[in-house]
N, CA, C and O of each residue as an XYZ file, in Angstrom:
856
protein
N     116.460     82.882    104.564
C     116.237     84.076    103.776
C     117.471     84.373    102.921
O     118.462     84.038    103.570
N     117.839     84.910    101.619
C     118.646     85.146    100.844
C     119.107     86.581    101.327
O     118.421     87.458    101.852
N     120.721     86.589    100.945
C     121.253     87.582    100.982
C     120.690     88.654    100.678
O     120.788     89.645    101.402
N     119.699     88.645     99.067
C     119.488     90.031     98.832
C     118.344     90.415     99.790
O     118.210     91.608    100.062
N     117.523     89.518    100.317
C     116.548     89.947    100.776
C     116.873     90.780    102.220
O     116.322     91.827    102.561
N     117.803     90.118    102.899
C     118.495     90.755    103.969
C     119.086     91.928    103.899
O     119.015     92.881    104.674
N     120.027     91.719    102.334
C     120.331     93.405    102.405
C     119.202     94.290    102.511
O     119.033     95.095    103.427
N     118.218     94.049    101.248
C     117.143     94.766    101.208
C     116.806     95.630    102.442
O     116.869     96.859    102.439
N     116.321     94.622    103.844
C     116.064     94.730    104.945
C     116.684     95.504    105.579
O     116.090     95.997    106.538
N     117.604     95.780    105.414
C     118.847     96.131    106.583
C     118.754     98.275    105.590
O     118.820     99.404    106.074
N     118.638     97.918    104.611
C     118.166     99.497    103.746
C     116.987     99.928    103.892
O     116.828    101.144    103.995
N     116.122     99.249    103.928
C     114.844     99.619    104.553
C     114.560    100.161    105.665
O     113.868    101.178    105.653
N     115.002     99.640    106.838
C     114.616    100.735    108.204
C     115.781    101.804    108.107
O     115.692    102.717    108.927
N     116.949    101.843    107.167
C     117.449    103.183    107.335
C     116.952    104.043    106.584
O     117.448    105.148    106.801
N     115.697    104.038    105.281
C     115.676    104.286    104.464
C     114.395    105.353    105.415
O     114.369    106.583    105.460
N     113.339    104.262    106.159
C     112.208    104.920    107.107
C     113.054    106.095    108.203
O     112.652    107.177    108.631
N     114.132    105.502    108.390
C     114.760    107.089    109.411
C     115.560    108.050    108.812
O     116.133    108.735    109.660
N     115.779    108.316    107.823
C     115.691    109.052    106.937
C     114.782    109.678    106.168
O     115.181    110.631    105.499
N     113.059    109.197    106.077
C     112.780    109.653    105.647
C     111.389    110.770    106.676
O     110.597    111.690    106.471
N     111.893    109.801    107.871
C     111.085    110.687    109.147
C     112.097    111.386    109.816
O     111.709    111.644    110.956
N     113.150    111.774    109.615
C     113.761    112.601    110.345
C     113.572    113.557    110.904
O     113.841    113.779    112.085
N     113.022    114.351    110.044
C     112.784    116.052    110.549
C     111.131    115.798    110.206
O     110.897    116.807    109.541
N     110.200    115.247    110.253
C     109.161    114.607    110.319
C     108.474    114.517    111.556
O     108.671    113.536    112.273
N     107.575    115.552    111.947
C     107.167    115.865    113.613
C     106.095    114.729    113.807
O     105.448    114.456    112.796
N     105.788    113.967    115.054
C     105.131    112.536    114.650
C     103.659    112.895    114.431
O     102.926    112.151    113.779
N     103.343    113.738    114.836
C     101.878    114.304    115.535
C     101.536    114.826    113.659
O     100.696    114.412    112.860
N     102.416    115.679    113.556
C     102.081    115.813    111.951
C     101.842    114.830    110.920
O     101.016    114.583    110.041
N     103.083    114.301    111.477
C     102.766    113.121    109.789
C     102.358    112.044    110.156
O     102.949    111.177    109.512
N     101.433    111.482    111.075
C     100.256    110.599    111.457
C      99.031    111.153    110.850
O      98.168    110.531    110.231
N      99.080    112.415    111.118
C      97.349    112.778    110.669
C      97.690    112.943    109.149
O      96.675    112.889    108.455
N      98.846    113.128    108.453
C      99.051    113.140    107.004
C      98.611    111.417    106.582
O      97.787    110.897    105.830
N      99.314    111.090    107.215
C      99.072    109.137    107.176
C      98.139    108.792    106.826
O      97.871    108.122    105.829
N      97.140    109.445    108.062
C      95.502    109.255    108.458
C      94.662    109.398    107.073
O      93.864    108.559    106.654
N      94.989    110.586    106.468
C      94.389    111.495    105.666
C      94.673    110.601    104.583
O      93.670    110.080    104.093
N      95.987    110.227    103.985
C      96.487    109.192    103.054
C      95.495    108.278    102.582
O      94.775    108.089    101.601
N      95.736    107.845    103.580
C      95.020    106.195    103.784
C      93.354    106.073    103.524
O      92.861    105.134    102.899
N      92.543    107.219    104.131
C      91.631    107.499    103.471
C      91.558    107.983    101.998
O      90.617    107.555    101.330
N      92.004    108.407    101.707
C      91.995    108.696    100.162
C      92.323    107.687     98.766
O      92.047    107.685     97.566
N      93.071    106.868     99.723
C      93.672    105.767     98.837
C      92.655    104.409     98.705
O      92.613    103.681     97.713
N      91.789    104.230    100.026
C      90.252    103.765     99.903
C      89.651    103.944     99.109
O      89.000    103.057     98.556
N      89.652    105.292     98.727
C      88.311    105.962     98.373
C      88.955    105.522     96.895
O      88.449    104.642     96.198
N      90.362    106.407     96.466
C      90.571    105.937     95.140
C      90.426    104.663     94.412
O      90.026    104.477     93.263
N      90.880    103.716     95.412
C      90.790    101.987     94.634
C      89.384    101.877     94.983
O      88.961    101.075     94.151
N      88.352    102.237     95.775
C      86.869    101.868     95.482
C      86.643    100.770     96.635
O      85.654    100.040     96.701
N      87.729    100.774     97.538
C      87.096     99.670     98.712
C      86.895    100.527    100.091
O      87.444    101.435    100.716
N      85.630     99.564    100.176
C      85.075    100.497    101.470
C      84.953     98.881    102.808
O      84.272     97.879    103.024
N      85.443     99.190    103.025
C      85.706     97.420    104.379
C      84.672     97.455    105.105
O      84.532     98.557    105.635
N      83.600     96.446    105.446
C      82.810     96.436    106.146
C      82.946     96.354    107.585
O      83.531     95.314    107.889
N      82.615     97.082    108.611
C      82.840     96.970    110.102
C      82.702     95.692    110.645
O      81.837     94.927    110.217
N      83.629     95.318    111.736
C      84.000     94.359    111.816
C      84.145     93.247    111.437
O      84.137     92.274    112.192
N      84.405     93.161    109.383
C      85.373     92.123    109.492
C      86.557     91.942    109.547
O      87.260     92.880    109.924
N      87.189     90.623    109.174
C      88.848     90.228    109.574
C      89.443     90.859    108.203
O      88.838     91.066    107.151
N      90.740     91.093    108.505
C      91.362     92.214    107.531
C      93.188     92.040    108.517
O      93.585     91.966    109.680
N      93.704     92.050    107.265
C      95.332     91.992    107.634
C      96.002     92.979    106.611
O      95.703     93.429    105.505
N      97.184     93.125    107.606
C      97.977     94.473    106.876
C      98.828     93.644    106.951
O      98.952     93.038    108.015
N      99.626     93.373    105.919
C     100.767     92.570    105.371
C     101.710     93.793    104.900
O     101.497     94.773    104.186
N     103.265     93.150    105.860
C     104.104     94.491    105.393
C     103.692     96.017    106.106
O     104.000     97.124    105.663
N     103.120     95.796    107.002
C     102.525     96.954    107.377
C     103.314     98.208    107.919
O     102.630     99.224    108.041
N     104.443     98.283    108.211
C     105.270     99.509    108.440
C     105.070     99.768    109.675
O     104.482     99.124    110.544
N     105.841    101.205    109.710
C     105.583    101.925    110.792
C     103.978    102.675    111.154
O     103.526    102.963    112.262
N     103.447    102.829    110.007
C     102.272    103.575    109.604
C     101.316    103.183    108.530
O     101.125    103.884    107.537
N     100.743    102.092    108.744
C     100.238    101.253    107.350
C      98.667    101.661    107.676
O      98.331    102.389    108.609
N      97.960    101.175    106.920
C      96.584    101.191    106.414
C      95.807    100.365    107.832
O      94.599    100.196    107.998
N      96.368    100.155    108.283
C      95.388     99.380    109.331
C      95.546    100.731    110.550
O      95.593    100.350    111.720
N      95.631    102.326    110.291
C      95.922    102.954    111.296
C      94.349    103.579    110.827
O      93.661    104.175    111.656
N      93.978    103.409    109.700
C      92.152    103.417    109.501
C      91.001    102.630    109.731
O      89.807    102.868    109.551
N      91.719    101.456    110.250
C      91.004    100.620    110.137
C      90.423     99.695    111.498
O      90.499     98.495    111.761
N      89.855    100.784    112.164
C      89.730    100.598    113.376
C      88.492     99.801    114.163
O      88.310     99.230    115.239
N      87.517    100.227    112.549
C      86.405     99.355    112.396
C      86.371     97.840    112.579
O      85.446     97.188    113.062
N      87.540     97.389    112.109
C      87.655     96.014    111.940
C      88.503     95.166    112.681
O      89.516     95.557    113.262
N      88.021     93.808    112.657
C      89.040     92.809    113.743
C      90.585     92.790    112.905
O      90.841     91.733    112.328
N      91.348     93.618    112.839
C      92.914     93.383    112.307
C      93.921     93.241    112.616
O      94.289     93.896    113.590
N      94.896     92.315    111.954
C      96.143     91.591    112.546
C      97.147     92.768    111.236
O      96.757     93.276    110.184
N      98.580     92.830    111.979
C      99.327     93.611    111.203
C     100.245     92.857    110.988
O      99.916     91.731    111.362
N     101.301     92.876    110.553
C     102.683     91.890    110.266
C     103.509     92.855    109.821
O     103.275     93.939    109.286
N     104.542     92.291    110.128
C     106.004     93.124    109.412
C     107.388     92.587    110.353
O     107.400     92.629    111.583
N     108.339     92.167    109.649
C     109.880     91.820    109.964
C     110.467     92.848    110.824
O     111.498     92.750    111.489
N     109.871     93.600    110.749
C     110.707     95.121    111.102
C     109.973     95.776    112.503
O     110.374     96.750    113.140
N     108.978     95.076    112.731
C     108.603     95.697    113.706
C     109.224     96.121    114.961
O     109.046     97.204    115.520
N     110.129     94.955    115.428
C     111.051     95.811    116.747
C     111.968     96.877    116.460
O     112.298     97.736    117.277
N     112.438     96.780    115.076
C     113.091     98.150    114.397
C     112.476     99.250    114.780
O     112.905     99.788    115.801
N     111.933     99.540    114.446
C     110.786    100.657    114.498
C     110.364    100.697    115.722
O     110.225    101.887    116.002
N     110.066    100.000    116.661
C     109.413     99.658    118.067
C     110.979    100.839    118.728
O     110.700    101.796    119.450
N     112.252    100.597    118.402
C     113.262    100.860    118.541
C     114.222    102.422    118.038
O     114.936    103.220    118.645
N     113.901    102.319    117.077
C     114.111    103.554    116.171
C     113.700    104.258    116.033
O     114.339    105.311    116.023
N     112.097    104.260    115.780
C     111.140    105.441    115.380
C     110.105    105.759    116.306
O     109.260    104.989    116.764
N     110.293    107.239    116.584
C     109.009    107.605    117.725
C     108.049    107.502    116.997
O     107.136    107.315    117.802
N     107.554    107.495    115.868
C     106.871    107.828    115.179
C     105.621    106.236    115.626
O     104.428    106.463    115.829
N     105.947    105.404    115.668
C     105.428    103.874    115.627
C     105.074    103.094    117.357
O     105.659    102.327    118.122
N     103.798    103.836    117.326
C     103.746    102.952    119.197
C     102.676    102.232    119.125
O     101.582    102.642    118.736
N     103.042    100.648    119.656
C     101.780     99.751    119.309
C     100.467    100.767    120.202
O      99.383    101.113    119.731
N     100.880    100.991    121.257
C      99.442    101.443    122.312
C      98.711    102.702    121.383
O      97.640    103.210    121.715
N      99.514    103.121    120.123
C      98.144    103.923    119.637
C      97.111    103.427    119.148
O      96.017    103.988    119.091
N      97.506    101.801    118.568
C      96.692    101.190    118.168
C      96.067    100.025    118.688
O      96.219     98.892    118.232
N      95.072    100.468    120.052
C      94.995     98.839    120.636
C      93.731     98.092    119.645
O      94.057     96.917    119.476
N      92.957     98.273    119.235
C      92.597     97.254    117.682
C      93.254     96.467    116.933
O      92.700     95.570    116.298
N      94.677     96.717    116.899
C      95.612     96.136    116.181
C      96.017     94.965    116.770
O      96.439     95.058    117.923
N      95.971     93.239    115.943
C      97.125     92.467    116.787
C      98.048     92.741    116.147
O      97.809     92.945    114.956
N      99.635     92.885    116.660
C     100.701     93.207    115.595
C     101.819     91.814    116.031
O     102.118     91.337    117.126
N     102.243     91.456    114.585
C     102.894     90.178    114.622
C     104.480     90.767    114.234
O     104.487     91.773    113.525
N     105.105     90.505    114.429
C     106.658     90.924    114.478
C     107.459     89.447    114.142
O     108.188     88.653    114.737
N     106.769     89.627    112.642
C     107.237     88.136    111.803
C     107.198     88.086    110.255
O     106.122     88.223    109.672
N     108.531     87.863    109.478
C     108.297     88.023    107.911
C     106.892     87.055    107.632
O     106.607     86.056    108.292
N     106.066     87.631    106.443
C     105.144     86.660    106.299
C     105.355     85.535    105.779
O     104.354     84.832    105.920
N     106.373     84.889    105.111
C     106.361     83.729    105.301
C     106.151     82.707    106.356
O     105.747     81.553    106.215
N     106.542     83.417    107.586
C     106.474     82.689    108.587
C     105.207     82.914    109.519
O     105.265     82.896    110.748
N     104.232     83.095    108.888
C     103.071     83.780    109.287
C     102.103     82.536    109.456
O     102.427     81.742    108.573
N     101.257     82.116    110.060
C     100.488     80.549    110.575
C      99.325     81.326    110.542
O      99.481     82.402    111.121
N      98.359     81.175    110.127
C      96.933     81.814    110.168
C      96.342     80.877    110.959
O      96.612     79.685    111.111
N      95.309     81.721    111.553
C      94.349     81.137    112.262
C      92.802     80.864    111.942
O      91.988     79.993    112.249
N      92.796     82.061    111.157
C      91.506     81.769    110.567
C      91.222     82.385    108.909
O      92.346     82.717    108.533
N      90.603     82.565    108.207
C      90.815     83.296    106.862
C      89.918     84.971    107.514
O      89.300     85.314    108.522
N      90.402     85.662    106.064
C      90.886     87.009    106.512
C      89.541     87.381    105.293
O      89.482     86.608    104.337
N      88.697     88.326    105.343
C      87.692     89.055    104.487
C      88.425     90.047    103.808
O      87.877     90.373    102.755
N      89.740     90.788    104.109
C      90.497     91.624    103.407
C      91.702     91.120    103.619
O      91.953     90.427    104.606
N      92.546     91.416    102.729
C      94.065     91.014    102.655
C      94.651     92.174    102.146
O      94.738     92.308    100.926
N      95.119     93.145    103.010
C      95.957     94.387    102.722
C      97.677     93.781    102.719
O      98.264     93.208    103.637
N      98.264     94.199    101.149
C      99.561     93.912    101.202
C     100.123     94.989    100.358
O     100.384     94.867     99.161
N     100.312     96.199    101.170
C     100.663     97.429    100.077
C     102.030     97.839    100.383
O     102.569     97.940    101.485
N     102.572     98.092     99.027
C     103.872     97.575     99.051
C     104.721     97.249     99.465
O     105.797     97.776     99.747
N     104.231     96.101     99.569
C     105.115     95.112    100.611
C     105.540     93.364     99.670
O     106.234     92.408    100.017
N     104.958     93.562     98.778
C     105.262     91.993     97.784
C     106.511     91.743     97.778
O     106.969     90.675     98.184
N     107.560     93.170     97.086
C     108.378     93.501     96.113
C     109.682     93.498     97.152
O     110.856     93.743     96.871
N     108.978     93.067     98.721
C     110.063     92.648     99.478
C     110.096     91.630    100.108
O     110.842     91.555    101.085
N     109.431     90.744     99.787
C     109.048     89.414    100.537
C     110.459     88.828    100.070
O     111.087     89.546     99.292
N     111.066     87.551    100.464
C     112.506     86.631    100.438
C     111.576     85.578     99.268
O     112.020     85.406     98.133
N     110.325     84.962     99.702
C     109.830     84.069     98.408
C     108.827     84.837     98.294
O     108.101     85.429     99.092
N     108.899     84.726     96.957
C     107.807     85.292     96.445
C     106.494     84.933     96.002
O     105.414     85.523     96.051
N     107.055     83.191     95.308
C     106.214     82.636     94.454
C     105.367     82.161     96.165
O     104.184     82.500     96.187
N     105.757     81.619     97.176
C     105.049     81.202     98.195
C     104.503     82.030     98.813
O     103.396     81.854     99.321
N     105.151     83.068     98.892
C     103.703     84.408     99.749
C     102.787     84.982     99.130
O     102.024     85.862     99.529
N     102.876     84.332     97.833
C     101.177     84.870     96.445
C     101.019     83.644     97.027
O      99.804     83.789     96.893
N     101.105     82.594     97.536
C     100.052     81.221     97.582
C      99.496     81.506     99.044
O      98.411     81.070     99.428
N     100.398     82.327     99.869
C      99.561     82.148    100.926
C      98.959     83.407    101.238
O      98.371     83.536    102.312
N      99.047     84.481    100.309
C      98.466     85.812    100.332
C      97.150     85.131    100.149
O      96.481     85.063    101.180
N      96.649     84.632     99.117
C      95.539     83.812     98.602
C      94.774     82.867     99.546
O      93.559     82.863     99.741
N      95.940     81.867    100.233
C      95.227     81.093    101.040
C      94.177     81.598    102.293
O      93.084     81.253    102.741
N      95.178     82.599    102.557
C      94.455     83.291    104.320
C      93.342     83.960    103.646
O      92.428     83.928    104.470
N      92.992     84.462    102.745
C      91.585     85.234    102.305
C      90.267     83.781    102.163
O      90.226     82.616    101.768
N      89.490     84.663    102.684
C      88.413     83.585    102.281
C      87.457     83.528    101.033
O      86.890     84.505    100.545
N      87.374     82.288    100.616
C      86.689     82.998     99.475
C      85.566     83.513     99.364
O      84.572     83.204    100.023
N      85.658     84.560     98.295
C      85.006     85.468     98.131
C      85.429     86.644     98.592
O      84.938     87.605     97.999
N      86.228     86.908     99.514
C      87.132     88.171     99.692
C      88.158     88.648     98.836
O      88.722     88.115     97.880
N      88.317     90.042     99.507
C      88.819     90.704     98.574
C      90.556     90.821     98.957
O      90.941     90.978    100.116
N      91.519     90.714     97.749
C      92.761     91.125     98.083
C      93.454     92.475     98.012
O      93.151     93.032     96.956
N      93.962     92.921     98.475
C      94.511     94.313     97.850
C      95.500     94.302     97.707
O      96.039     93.841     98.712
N      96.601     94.720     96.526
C      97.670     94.047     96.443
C      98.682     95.348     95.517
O      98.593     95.472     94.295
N      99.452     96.076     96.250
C     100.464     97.199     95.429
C     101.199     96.897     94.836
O     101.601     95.825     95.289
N     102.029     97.313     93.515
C     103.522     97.057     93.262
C     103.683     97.973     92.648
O     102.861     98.730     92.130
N     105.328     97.990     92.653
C     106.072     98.849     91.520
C     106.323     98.086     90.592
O     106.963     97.045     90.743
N     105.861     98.487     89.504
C     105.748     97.197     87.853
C     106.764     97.691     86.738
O     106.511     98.839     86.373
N     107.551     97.267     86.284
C     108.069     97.372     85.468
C     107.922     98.335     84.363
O     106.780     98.698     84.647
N     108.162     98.878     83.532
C     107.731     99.253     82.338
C     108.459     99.197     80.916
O     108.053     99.387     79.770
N     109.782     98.833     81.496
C     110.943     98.618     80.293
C     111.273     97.487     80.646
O     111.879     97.354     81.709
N     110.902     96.171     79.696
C     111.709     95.057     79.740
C     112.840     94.947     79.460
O     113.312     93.829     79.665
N     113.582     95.795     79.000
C     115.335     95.254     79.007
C     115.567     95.736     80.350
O     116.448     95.078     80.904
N     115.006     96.800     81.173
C     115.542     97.537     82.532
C     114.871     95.939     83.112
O     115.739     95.067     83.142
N     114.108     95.688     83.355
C     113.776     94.838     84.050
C     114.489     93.515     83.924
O     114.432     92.898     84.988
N     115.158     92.859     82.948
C     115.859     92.074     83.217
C     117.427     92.755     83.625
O     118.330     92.195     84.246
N     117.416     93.661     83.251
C     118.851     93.805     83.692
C     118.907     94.328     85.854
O     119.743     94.080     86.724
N     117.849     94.930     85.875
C     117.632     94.723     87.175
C     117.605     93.247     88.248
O     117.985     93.175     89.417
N     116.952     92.041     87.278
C     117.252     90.480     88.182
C     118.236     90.609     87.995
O     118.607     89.626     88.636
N     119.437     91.162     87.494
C     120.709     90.520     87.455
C     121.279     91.107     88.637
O     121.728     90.509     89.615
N     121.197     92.581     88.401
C     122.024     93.240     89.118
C     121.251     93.993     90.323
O     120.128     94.267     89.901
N     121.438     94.518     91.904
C     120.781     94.797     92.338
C     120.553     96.800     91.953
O     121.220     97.774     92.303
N     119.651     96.696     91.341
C     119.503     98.256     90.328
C     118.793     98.861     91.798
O     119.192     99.775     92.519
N     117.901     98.205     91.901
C     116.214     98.664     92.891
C     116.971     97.932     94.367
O     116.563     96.777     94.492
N     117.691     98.229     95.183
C     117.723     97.353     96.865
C     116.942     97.381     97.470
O     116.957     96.571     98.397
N     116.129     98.024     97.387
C     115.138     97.731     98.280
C     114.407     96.746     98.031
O     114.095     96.081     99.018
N     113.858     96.278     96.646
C     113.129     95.476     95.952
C     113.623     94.232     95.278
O     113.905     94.184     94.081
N     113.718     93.184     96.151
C     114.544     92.141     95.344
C     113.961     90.935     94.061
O     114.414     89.968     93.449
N     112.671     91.733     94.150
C     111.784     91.109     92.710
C     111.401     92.232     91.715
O     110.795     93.291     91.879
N     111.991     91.611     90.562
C     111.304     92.431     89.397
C     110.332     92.069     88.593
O     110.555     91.042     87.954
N     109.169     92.667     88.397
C     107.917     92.461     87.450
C     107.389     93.248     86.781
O     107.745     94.393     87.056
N     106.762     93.183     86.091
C     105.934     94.096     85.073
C     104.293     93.435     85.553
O     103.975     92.419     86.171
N     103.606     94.397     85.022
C     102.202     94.710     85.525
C     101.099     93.433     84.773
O     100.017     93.208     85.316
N     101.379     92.918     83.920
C     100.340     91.544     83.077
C     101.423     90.467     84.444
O     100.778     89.756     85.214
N     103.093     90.499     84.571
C     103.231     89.496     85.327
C     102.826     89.449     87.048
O     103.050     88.522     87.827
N     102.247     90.601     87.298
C     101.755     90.455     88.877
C     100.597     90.263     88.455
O     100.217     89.302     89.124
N      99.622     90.607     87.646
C      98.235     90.412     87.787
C      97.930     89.131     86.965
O      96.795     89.052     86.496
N      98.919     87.982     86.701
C      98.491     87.019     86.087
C      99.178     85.269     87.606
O      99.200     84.044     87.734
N      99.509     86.411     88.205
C     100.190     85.741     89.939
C      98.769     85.767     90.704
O      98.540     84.928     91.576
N      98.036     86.528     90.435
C      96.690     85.960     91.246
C      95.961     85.507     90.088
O      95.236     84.554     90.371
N      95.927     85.727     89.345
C      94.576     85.035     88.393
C      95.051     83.890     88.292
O      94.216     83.026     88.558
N      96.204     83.446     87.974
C      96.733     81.594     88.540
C      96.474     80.844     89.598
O      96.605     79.620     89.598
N      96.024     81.640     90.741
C      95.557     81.546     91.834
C      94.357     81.756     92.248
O      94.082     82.073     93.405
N      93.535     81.594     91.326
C      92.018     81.205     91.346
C      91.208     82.652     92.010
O      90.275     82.551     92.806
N      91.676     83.797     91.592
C      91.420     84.785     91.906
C      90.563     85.723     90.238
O      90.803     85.730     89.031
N      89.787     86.216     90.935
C      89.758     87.268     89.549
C      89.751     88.838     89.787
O      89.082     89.294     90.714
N      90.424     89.593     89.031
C      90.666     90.613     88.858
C      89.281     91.807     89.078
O      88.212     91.729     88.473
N      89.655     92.897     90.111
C      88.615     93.093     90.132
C      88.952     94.824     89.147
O      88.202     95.536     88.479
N      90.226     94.916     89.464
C      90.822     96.415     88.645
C      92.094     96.774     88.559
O      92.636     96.228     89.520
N      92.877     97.372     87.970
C      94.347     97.688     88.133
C      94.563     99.166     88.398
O      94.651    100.063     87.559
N      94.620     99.236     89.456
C      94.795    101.097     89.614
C      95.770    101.734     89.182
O      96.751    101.216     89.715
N      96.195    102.810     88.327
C      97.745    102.886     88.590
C      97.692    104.591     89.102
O      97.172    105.597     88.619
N      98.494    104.323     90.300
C      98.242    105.034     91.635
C      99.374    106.363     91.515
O      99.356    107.485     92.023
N     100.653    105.469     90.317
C     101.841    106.832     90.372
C     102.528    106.587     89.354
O     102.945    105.441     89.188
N     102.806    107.582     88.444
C     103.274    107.161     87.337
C     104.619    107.264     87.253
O     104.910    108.243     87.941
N     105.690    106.752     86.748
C     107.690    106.795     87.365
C     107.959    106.353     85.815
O     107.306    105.605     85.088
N     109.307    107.180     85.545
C     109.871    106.675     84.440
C     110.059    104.930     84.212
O     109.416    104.308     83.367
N     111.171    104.239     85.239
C     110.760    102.887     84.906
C     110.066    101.931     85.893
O     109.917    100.737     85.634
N     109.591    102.584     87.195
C     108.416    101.747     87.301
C     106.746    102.463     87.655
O     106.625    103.461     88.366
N     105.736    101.851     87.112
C     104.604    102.565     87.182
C     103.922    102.062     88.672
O     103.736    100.845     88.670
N     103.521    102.722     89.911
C     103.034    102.058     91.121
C     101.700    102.182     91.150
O     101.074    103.205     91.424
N     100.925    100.285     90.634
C      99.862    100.208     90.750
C      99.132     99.504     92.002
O      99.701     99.076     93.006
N      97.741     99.476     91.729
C      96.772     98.893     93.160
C      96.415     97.696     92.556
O      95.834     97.910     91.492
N      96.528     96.616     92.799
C      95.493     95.419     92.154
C      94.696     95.178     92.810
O      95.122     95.212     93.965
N      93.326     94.840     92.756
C      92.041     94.729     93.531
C      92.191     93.144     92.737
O      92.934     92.891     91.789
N      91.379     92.326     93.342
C      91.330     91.200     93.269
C      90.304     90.032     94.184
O      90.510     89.914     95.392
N      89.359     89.318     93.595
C      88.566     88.384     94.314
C      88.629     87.220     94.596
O      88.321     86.546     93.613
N      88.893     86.583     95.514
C      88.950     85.472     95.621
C      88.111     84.299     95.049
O      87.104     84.549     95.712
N      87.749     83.178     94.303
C      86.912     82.741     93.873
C      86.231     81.784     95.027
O      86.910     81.269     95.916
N      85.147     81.650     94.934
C      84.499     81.286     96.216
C      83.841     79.351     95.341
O      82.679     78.945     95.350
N      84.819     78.767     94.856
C      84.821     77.374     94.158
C      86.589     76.725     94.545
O      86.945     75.620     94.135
């Protein structure tokens, strides 16, 4: 893994206990809860009961805390962090969940996945160009991907950000035609581009996306 990606890492779970500090758990779970439904409803996917579905990057509190309907595997680097740090995060609330406590690169599938939840979580992966090949691979075709980022909006900020670390948390910079042309290279087609939050220089969108079933 590269330095920046490690720093990244190492700012990230201080960044989550800081931002749950004074954050009562009981409260901001059912805020979570409430989230996560809404953010369904906004991008237009409704997951069918029991199929396979992965939360990539999944946090302390990710999208698979709705998703109870379905057979789902979670992932994240950080998980004993949090297992450690934050009351907020106890596997036994979620026994539906398998939870993998492994960057996804290093992730071995077992079988292909009918949903592929990876919300914002790209923009911290160590490779990038290889976890869009295998974001892609584990879906089956004809499934659907779901895929967040923070996109660029000023190309001179954006190159001057690869240079320098502007964003730490985020050790890839892109703009919004270059993430949504990372799955359509990948035999995917576009199913919509949400844009979920609007920021001076980056805009945070949803990409919906289909797997091609050829």
């Amino acid at each position: 893994m590269s330095l920046r990606w490690k720093i990244a890492q190492a700012f990230e779970i201080r960044w989550w206990q800081h931002y749950l500090r004074n954050k009562p758990k009981k409260n901001y779970l059912e805020w979570k809860r409430d989230y996560w439904q809404t953010f369904l409803r906004d991008i237009k996917v409704t997951p069918k009961a029991n199929s396979r579905a992965i939360d990539i990057g999944c946090g302390p509190a990710g999208i698979y805390m709705v998703l109870d309907q379905l057979r789902i595997d979670a992932l994240d680097p950080l998980l004993t962090d949090y297992r450690e740090k934050l009351e907020h995060f106890r596997e036994a609330d979620y026994p539906y969940v398998k939870f993998h406590d492994q960057a996804f690169e290093d992730y071995q599938k077992t079988e292909d996945f009918d949903y592929v939840f990876c919300i914002n979580a790209i923009n911290h992966v160590a490779d990038l160009s290889a976890c869009m090949d295998k974001l892609v691979d584990i879906t089956r075709p004809g499934g659907t991907i779901i895929l967040s980022i923070d996109a660029h909006n000023h190309g001179m900020l954006k190159s001057l950000f690869r240079m320098i670390p502007g964003d730490i948390l985020h050790p890839h910079q892109y703009d919004l035609p270059e993430y949504r042309k990372m799955l359509t290279d990948r035999n995917c087609e576009m199913l919509s581009s949400v844009l979920y939050k609007r920021e001076t220089i980056f805009n945070y969108y949803v990409l919906v996306a289909k797997k091609a079933t050829n």
